[in-house]
N, C-alpha and C positions, 0 to 999 in steps of 0.2 A: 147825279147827286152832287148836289154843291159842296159837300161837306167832303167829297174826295177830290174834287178836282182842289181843292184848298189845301190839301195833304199837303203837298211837293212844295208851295209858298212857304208852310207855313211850320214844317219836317225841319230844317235846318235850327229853327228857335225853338222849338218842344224840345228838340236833344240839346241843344244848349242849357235851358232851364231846368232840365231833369238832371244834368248832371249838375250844375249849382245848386241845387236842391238836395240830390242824394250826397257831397260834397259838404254840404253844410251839415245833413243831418250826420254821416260820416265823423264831423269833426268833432259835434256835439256829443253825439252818442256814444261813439268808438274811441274817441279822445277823453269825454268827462265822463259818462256815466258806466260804462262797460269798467273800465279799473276800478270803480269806489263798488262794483256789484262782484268782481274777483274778487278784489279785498275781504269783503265779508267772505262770500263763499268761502275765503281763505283761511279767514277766521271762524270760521263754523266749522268746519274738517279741522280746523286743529284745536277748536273746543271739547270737541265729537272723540278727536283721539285721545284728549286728554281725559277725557271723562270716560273713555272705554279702558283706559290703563290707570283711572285711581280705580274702575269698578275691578277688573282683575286683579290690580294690588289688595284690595277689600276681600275679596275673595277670597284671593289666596292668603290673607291674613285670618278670615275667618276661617276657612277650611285648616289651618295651623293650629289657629286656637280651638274647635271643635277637634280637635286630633288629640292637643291633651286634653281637655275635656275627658272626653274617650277613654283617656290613659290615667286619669285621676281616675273616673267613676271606676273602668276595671281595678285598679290597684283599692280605690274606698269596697267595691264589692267583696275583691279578697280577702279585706283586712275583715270586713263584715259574717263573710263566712267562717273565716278562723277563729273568730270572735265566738259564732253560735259554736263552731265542732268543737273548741273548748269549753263552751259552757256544758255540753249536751256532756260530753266527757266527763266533766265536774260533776254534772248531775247524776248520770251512771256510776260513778263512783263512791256519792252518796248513799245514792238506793242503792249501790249494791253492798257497802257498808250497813247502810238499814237490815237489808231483806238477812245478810249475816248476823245481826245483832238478832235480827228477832228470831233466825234459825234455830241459833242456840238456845234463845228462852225458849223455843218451841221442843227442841230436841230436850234443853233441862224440866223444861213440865213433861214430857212425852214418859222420859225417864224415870222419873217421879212417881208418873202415873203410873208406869205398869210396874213399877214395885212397889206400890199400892197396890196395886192391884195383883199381883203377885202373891202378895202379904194377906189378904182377903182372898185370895183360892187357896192357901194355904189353911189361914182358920176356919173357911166354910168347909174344907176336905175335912180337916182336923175335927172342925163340929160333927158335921157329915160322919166320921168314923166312929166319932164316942156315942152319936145317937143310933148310927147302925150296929154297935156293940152291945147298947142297952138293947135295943130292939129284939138283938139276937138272943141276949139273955135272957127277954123276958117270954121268947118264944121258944125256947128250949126250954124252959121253967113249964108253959103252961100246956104244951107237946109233949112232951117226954118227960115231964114233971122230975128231971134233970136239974141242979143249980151250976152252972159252969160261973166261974170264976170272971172278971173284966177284963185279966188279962188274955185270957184262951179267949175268951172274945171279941177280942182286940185282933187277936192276933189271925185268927180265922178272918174274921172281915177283911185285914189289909191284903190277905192272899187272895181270898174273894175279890179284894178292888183292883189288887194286880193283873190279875185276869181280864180287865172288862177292857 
């Protein structure tokens, strides 16, 4: 093959021109273009950090602020419940001012009423005895054709009623 016995002529100048070649790109690339691509890189990792430590300073500024937050609402919840137990308190004390007030009108009508009512078993007994004394009279008159007196028959009933 022609193309090998040419190797060994023509071996000496390929490796000369591959190293002027990778020598050149070397200079090009290794010397201008690889520093100006660290540089970014460089600059990207210290963007990247910076923006990962304002996002944890943010963090931890919001997790601060969420904290009182937290410590307002509980202290506003406190003050909101003391708020109701006072009122509910106020109001208990109210009604139970009321439910006394109307006790007493209830216990002063109660009172009332049963000496009323008292007072009305007394003139119904009272009626009750003069009509059962008449009665008695008039049945000892028509029985034994006897006239006893209102008062013996007064006084006969109330023993009679003592009894019952």
């Amino acid at each position: 093959m022609p193309q090998i016995a040419q190797l060994a002529e023509t071996y000496s100048s390929q490796i000369f021109w591959l190293l002027v070649f990778f020598g050149i790109v070397f200079v090009f690339v290794g010397r201008g273009m690889v520093p100006k691509v660290m540089d970014t890189v460089a600059q990207r990792d210290q963007q990247i950090s910076a923006d990962l430590a304002a996002a944890t300073a943010a963090r931890a500024k919001a997790d601060e602020e969420e904290e009182a937050w937290r410590v307002r609402e509980n202290d506003n919840r406190a003050a909101a419940q003391a708020i109701v137990a006072q009122a509910k308190a106020e109001a208990a004390d109210r009604n139970e001012k009321k439910l006394a007030a109307a006790q007493k009108r209830l216990d002063t009508k109660l009172a009332k009423a049963e000496q009323e009512i008292s007072e009305a078993r007394d003139a119904a007994l009272a009626e009750v005895e003069g009509v059962a004394a008449e009665a008695a009279q008039d049945i000892v008159q028509r029985l034994a054709g006897v006239t006893v007196t209102a008062a013996a028959a007064k006084t006969a009933v109330k023993k009679a009623l003592s009894h019952v």
